[in-house]
Residue frames relative to the residue before (quaternion, step in Angstrom):
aa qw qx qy qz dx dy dz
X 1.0000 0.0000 0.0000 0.0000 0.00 0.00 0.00
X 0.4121 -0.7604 0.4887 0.1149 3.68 -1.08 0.79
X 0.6266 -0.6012 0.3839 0.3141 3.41 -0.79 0.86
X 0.6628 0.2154 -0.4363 0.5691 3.65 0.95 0.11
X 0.7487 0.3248 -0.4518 0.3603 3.82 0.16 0.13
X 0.2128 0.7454 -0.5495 0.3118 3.96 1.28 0.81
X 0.3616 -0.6285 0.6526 0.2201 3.75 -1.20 1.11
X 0.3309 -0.7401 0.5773 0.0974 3.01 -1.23 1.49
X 0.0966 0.7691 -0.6291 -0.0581 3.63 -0.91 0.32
X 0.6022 -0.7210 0.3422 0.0227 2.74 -1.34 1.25
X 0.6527 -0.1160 0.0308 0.7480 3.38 1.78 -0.65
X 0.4552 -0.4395 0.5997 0.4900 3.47 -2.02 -0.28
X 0.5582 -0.6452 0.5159 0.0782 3.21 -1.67 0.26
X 0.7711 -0.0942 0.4038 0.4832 2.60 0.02 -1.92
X 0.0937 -0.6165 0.7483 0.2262 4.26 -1.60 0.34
X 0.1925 -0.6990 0.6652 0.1785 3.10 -1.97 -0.02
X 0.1262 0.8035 -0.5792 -0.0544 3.44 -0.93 0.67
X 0.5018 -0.6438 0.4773 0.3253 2.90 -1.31 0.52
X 0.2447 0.8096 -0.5324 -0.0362 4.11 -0.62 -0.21
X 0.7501 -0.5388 0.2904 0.2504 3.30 -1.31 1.48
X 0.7767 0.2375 0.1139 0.5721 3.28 1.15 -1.76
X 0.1677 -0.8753 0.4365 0.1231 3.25 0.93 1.43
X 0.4851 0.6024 -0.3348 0.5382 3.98 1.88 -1.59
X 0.7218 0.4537 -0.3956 0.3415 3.91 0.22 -0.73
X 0.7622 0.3774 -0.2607 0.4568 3.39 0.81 -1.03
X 0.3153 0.7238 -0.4085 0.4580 3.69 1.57 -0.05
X 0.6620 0.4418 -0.2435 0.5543 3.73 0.79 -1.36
X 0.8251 0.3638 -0.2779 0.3312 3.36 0.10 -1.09
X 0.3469 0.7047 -0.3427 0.5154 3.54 1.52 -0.07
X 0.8213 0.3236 -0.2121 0.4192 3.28 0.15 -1.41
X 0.6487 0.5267 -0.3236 0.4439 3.83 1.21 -0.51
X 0.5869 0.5818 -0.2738 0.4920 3.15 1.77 -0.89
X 0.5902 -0.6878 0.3261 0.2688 3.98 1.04 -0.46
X 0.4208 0.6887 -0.3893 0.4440 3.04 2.17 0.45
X 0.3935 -0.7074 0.5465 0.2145 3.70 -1.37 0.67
X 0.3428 -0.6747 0.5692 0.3213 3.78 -0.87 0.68
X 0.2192 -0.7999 0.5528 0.0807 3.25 -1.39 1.23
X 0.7514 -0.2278 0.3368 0.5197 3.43 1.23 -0.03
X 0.2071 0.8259 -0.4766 -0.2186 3.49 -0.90 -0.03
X 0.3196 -0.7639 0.5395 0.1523 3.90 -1.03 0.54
X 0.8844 0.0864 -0.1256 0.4412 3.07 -0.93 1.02
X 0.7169 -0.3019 0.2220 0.5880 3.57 -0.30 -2.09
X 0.4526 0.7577 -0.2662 0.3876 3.17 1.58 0.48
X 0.1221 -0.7519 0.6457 -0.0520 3.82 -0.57 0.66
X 0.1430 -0.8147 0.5583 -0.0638 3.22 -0.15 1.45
X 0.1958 -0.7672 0.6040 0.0907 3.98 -1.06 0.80
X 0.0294 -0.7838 0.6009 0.1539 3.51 -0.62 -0.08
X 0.3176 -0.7191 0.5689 0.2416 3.95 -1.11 -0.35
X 0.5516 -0.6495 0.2924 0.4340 3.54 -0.63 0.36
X 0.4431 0.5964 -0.4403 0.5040 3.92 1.17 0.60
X 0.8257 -0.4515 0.1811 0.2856 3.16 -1.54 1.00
X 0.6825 0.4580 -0.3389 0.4579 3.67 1.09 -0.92
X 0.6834 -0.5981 0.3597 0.2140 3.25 -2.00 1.42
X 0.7644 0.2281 -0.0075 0.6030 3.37 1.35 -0.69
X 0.1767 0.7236 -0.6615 -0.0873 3.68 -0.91 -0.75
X 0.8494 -0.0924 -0.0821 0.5131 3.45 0.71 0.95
X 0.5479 -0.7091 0.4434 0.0198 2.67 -1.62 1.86
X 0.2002 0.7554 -0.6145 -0.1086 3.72 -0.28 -0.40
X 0.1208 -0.8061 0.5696 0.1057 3.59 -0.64 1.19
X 0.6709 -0.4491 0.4725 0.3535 3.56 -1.25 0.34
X 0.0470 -0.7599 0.5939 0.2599 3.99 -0.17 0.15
X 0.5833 -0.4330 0.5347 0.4317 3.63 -1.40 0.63
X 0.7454 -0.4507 0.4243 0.2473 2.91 -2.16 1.01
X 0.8248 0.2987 -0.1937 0.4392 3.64 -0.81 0.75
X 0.6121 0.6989 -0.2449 0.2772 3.25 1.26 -1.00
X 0.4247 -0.6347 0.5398 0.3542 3.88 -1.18 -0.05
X 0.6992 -0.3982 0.4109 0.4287 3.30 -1.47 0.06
X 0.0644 0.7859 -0.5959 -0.1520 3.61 -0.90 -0.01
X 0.5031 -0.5968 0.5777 0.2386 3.21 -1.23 -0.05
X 0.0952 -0.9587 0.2415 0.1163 4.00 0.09 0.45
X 0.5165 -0.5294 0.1758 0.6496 2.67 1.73 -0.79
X 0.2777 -0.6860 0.5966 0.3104 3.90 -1.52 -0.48
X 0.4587 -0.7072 0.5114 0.1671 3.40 -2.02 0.69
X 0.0189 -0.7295 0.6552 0.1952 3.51 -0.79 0.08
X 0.3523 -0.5316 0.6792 0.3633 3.77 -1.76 -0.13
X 0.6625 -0.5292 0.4806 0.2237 2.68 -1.99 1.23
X 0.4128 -0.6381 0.5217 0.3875 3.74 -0.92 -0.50
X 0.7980 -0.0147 -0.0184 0.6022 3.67 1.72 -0.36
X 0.7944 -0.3889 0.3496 0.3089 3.09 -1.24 0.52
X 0.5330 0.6048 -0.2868 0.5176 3.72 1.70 -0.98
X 0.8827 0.2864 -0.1540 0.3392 2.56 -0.05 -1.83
X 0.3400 0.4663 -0.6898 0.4373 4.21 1.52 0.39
X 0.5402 0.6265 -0.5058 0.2446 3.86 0.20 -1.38
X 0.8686 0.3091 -0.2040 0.3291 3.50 0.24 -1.40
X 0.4642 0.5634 -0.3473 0.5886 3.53 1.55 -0.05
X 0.5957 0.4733 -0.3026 0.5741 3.93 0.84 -0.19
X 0.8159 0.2790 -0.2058 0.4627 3.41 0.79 -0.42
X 0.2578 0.8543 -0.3630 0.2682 3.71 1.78 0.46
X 0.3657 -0.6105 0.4132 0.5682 4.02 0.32 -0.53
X 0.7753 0.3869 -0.2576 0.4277 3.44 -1.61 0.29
X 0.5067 0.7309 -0.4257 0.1665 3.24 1.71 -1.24
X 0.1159 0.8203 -0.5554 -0.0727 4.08 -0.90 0.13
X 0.4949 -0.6963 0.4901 0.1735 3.82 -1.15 1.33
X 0.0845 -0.7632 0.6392 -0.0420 3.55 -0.70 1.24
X 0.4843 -0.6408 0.5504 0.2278 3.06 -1.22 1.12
X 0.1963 -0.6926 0.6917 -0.0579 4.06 -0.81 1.65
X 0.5172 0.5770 -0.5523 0.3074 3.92 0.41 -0.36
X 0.5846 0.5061 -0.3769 0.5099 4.34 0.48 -0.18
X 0.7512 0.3551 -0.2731 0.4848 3.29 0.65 -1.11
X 0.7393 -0.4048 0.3927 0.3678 3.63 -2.49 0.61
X 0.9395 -0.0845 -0.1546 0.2938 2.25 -1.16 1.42
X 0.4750 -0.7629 0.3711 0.2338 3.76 1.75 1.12
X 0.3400 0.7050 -0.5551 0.2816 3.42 -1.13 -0.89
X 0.4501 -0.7142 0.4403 0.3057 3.40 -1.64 0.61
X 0.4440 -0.6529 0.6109 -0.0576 3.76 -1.33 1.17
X 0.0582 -0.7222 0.6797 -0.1143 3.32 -0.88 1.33
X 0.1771 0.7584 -0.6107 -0.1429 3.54 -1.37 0.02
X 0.0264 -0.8272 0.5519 0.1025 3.35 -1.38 0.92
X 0.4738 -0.7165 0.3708 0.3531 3.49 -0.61 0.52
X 0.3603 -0.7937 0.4279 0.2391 3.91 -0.60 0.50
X 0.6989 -0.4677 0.2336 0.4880 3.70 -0.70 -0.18
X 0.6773 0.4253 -0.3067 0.5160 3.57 1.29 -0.15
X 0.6116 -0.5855 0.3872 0.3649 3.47 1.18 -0.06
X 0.4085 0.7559 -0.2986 0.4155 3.35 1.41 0.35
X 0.3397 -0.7353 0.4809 0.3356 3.86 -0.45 0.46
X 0.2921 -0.6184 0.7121 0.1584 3.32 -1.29 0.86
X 0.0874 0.7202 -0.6814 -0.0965 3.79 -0.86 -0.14
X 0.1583 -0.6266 0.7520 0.1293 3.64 -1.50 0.84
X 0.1312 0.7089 -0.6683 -0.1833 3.60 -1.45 -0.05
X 0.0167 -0.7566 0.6496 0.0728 3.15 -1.36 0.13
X 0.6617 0.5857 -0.2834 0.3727 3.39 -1.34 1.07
X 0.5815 0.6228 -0.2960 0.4317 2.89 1.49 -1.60
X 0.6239 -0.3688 0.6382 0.2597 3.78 -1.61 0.86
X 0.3718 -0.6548 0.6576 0.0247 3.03 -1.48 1.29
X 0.2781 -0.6355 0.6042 0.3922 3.84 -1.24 -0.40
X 0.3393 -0.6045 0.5688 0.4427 3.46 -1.22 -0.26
X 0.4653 -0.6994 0.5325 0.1036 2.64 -1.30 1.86
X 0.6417 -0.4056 0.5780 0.2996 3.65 -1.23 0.65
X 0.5610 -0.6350 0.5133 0.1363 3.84 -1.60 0.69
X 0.5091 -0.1010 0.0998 0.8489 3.28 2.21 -1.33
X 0.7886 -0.4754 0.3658 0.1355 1.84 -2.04 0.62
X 0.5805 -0.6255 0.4503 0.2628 4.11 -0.95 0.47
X 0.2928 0.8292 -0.4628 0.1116 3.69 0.24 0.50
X 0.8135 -0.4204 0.1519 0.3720 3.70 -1.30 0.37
X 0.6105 0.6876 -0.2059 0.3347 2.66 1.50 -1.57
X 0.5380 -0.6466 0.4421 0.3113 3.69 -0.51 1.02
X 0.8064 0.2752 -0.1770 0.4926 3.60 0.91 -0.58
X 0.5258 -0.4422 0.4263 0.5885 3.55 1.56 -0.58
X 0.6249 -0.5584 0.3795 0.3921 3.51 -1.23 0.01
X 0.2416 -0.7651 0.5895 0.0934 3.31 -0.77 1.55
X 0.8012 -0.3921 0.3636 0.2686 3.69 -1.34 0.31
X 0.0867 -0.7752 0.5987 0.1821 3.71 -0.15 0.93
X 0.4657 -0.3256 0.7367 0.3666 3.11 -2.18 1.44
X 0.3931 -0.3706 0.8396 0.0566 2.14 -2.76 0.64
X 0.7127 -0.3012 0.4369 0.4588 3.10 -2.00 -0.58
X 0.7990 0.3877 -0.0496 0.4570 3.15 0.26 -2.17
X 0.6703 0.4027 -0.0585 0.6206 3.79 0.86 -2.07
X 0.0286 -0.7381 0.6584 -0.1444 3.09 -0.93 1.78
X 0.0965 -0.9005 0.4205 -0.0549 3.77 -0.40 1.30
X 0.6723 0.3649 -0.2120 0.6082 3.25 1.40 -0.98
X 0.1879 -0.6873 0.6962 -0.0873 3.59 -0.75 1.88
X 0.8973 0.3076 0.0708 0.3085 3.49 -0.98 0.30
X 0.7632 0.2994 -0.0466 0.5707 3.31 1.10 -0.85
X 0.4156 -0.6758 0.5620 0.2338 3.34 -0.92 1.73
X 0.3726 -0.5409 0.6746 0.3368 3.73 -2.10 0.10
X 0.2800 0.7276 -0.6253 0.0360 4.06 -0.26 0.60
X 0.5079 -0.7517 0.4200 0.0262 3.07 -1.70 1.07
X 0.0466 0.7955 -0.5485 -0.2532 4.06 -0.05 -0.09
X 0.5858 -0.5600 0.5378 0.2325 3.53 -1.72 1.01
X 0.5220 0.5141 -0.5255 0.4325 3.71 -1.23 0.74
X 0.8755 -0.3935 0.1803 0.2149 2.93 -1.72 0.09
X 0.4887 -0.4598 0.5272 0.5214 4.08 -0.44 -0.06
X 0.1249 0.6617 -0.6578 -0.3373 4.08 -0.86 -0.50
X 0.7142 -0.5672 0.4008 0.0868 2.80 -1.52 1.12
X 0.2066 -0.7418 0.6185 0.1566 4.10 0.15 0.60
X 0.7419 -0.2014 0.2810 0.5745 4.04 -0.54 -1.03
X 0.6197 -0.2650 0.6569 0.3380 3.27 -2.40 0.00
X 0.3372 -0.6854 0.6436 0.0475 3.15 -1.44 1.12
X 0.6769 -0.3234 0.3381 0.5683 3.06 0.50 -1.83
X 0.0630 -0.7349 0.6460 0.1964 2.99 -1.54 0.02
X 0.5136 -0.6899 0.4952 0.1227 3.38 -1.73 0.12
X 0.1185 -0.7730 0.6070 0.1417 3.28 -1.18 0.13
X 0.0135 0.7281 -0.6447 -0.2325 3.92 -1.03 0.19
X 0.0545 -0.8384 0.5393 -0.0568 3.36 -0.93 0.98
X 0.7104 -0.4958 0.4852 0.1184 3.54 -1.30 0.46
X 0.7910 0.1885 0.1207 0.5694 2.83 1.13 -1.75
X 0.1454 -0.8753 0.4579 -0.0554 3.23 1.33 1.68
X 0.7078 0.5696 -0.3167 0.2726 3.55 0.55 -1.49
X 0.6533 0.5970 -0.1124 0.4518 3.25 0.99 -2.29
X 0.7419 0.3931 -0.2331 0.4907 3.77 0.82 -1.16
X 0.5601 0.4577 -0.3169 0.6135 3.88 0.76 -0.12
X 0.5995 0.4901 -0.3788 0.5069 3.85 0.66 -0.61
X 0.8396 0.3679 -0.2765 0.2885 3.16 0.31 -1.35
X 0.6383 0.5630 -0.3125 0.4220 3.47 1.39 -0.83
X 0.6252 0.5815 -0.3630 0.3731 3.35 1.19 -0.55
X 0.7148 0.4934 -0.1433 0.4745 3.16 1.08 -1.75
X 0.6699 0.4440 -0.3346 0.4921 4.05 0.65 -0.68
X 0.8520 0.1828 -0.0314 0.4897 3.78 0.86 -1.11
X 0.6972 -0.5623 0.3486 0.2760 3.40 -1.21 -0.02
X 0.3293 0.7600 -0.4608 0.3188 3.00 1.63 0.76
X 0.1991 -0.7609 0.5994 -0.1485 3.73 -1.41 0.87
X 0.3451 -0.7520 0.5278 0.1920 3.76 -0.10 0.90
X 0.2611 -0.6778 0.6831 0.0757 3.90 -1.31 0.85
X 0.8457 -0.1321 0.0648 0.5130 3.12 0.22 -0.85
X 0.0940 -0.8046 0.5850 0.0399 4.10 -0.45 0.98
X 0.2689 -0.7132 0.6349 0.1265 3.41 -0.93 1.16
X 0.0880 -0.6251 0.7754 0.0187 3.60 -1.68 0.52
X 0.7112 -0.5302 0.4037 0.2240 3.08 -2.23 0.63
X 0.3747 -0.7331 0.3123 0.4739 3.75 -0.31 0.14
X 0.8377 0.1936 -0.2189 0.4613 3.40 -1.12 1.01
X 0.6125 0.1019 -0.3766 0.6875 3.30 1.17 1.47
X 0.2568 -0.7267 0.6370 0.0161 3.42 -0.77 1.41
X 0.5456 0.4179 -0.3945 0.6099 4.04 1.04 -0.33
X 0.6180 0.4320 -0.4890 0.4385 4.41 0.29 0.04
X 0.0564 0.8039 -0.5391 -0.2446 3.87 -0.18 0.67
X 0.4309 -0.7030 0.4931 0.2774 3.35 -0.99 -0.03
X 0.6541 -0.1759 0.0882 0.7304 3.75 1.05 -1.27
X 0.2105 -0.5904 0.7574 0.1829 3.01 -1.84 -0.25
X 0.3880 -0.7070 0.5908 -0.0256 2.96 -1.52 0.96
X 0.0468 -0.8666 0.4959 0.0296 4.05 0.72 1.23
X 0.2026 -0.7700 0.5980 0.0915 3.29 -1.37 0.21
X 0.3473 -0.5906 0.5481 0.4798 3.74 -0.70 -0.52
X 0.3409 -0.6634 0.6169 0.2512 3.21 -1.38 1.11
X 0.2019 0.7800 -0.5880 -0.0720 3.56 -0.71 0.55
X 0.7524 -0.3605 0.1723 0.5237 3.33 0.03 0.71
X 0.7588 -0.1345 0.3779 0.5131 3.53 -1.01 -1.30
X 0.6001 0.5563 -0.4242 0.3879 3.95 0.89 0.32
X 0.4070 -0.7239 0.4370 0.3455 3.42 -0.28 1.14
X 0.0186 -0.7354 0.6699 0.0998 3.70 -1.08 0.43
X 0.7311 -0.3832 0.3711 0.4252 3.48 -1.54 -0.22
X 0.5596 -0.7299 0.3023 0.2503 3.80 -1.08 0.84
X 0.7728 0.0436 -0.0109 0.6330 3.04 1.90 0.14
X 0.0229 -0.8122 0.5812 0.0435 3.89 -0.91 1.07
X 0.8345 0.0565 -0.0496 0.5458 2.92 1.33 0.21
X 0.0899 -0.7794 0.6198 0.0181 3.44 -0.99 1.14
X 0.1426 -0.7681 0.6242 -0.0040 3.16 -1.47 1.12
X 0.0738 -0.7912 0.5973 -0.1084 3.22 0.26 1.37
X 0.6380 -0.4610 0.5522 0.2747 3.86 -1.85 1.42
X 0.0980 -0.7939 0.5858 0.1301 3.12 -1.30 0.73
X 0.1280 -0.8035 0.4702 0.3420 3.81 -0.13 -0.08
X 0.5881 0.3740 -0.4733 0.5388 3.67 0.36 0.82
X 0.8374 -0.3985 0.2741 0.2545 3.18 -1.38 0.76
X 0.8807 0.1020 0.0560 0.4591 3.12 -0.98 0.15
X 0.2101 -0.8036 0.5103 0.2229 4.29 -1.12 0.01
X 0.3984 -0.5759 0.7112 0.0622 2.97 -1.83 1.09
X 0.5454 -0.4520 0.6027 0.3675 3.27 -1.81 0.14
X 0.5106 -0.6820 0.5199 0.0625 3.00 -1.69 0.80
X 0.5650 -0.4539 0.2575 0.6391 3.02 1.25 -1.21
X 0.0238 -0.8845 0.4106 0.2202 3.37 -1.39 -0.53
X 0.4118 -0.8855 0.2106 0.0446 3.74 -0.50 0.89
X 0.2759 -0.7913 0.5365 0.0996 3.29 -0.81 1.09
X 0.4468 -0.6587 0.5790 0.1768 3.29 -1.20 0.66
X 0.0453 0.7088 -0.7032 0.0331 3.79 -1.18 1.22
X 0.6770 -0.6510 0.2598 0.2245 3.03 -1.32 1.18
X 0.7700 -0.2927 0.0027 0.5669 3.61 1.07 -0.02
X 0.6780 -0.6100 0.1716 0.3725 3.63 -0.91 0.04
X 0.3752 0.5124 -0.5680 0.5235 3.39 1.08 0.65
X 0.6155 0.5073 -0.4431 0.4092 3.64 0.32 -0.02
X 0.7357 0.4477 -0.1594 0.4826 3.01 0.70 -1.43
X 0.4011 0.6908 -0.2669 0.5391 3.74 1.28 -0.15
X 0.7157 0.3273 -0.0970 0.6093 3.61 0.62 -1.81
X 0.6799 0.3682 -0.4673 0.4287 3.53 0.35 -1.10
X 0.6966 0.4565 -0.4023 0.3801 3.86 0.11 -0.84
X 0.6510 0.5131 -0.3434 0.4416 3.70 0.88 -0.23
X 0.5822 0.5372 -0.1829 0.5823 3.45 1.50 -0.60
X 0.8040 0.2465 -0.3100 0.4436 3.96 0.56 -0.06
X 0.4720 0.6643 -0.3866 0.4318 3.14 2.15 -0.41
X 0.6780 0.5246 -0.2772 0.4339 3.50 1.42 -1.35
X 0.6963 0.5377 -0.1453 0.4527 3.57 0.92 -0.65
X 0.4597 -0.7522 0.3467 0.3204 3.58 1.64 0.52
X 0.3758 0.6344 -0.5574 0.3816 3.60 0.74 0.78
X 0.5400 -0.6721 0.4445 0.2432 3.77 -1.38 1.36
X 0.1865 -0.5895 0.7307 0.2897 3.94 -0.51 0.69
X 0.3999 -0.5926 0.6978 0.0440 2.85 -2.14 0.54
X 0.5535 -0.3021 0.2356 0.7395 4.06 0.66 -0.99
X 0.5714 0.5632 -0.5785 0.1469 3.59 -2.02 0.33
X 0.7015 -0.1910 -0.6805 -0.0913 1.27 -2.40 0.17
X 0.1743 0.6499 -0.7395 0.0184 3.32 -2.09 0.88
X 0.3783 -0.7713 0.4059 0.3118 2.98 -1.58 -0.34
X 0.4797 -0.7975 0.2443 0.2723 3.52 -0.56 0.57
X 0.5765 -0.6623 0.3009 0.3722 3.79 -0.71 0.14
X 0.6903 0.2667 -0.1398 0.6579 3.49 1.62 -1.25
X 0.7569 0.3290 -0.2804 0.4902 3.20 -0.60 1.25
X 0.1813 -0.8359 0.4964 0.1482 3.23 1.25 -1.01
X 0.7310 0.3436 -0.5336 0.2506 3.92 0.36 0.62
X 0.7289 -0.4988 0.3323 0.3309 2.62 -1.67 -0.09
X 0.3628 -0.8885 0.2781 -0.0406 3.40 -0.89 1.22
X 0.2684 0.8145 -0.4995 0.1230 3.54 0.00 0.70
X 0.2915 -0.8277 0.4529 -0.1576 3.06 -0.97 1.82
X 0.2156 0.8579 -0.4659 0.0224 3.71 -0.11 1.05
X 0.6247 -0.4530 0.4772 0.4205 3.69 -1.11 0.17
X 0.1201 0.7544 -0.5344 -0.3617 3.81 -0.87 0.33
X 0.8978 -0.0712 -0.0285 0.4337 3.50 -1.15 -0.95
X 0.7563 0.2986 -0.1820 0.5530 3.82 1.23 -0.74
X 0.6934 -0.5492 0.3200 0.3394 3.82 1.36 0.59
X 0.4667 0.6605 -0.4391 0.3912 3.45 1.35 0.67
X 0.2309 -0.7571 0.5494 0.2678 3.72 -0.46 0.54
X 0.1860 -0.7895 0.5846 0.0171 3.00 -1.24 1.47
X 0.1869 -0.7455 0.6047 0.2089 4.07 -0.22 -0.32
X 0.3795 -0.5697 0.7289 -0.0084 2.89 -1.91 1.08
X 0.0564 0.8293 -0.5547 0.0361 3.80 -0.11 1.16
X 0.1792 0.8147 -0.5494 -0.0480 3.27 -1.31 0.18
X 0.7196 0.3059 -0.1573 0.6031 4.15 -0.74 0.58
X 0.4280 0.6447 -0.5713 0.2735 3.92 0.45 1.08
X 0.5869 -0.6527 0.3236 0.3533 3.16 -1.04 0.41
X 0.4154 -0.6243 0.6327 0.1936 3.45 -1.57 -0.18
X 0.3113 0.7968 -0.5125 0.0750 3.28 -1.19 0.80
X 0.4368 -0.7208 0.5109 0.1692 4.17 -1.03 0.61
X 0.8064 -0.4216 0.1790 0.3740 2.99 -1.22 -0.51
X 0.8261 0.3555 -0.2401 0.3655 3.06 1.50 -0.72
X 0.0726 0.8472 -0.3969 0.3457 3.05 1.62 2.07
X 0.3329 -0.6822 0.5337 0.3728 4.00 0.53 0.62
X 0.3367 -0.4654 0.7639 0.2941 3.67 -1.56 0.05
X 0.3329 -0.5392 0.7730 -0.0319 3.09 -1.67 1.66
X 0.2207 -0.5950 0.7718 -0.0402 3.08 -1.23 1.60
X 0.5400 0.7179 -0.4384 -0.0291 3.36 -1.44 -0.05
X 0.7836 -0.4751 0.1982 0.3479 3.79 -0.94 0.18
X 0.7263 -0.5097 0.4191 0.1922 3.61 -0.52 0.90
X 0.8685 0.4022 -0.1049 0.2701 3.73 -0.31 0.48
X 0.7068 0.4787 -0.1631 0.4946 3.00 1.92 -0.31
X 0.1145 0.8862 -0.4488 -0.0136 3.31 0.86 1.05
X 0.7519 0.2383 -0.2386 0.5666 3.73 0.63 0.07
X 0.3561 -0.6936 0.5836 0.2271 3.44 -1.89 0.30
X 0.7272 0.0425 0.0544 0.6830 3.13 1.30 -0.24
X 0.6834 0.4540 -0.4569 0.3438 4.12 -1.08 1.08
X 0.7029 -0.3389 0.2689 0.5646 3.35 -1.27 0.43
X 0.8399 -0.1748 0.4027 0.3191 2.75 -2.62 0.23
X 0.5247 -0.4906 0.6369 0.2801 3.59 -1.77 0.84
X 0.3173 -0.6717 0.5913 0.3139 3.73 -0.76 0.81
X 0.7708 -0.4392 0.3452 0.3064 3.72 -1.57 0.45
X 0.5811 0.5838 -0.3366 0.4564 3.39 1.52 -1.26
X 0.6655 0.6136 -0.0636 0.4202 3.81 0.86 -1.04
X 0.4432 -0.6906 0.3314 0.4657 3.41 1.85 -0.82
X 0.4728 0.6402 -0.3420 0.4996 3.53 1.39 0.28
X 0.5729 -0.6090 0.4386 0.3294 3.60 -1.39 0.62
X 0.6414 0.5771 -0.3276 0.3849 3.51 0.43 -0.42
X 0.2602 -0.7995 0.5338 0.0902 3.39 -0.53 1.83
X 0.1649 0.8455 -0.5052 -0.0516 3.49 -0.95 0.50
């Protein structure tokens, strides 16, 4: 497929997993800051407090079965570009009229056997003015040393969950680094921000870091990372939710710590992307992330080449899972 006949999409959507104990990961959802949307069939649908009907699947797995990882959706940017995602190989048309907020529902299989989904149509929510945060009033102005702003007005906090705004991103590690960066690039409107390499070969990548290319409209610095794997075959990496700033992310991490849920690495902050990070195990051992404060950027954002190894500016140890000593 050519770069003018690539299916644009406009955002990520939605993840899907599959888990054994659908009632377990229900709990860990709700500590985690996800909203119940309803469910249909074998399907348990989540949503955040941002415009999209869902932002995460949790299917029933068949009797006997393991967790799985399944795949993630995005929305087209037009009615076309569902057309040309309907007409992908393998592509197949699922009925979406049961599910939040309905609309039409494509699905195609990628090069790893993963689900792609496209929708279009689907009923928005009404998004909030700002954003939903801990802060009893919302996020007030931070004193500085010198530059003193908040006059008058207390910082108070409320206990409970982070709530989740939208899906950030998600990841893959794969084997088949090349083919899977080809295809996302060459089928969709994906576009690399920032691409890591080994040290002292700049032609050895390691991950890439995609975005949507929309034109001159500033979008999120990454929706997806596809990072080299050195074991066979690929697995999900993880995947991310947006919270509204870091007093949230502060409370939320104090709120799943209290509630006996496994941290994974946080809070820190990162280098590509820049936010602020907080990673935990949920109910069947997938790493999910709590994100907040990342950047934004367009086309006339430079690709960031650069060296392998620096995943944080500041937070604990890299956990072991990641290539760091810390077991968790």
């Amino acid at each position: 497929m050519e770069n003018k006949d690539r299916i644009i999409l406009q955002r990520l959507s939605h993840v899907i997993y599959e888990h054994p104990d659908v009632d377990r990961f229900a709990s860990f959802a709700r500590d985690f800051g996800l909203i119940d949307a309803g469910e249909v069939d074998d399907m348990h649908f989540y949503c955040g407090y941002g415009k999209d009907s869902y932002v995460y699947v949790a299917k029933r797995a068949a009797t006997g079965a393991a967790k799985r990882f399944v795949g993630a959706g995005f929305v087209a940017q037009s009615a076309e570009d569902f057309g040309l995602a309907c007409q992908l190989p393998g592509a197949e048309i699922l009925d979406a009229t049961k599910r939040p907020g309905a609309g039409q529902l494509v699905q195609v299989p990628d090069p790893n056997g993963y689900v792609v989904q496209v929708v279009w149509g689907r009923e928005e929510r009404m998004e909030p003015a700002h954003g939903i945060s801990s802060c009893v009033t919302g996020q007030l102005s931070m004193n500085g040393a010198v530059d003193k702003i908040r006059k008058g007005h207390f910082t108070r906090m409320t206990s409970g969950p982070g709530l989740i705004h939208k899906l950030g991103h998600f990841g893959y590690t794969t084997s088949n680094y090349e083919e899977t960066c080809r295809w996302y690039t060459q089928s969709f409107n994906f576009t690399p921000t920032d691409v890591l390499h080994s040290p002292g070969d700049r032609k050895q990548e390691v991950a890439a870091f995609m975005r949507f290319d929309l034109g001159k409209e500033f979008v999120d610095h990454h929706s997806l990372l596809i990072a080299r794997g050195e074991k066979a075959g690929t697995t999900v990496h993880h995947s991310s939710f947006e919270v509204e700033d870091i007093d949230t992310q502060m409370m939320a991490h104090q709120w799943l710590e209290q509630a006996g849920w496994a941290l994974v690495w946080g809070v820190g902050r990162h280098v590509h992307g820049s936010q602020i990070f907080d990673y935990w195990y949920d109910s069947g051992g997938f790493v999910v992330e709590h994100y907040a404060d990342g950047d934004l950027v367009n086309e006339e954002t430079e690709i960031t080449h650069a060296v392998a190894g620096t995943m944080a500016v500041w937070g604990p140890p890299v956990p072991a899972i990641w290539g760091g000593k810390v077991t968790t």
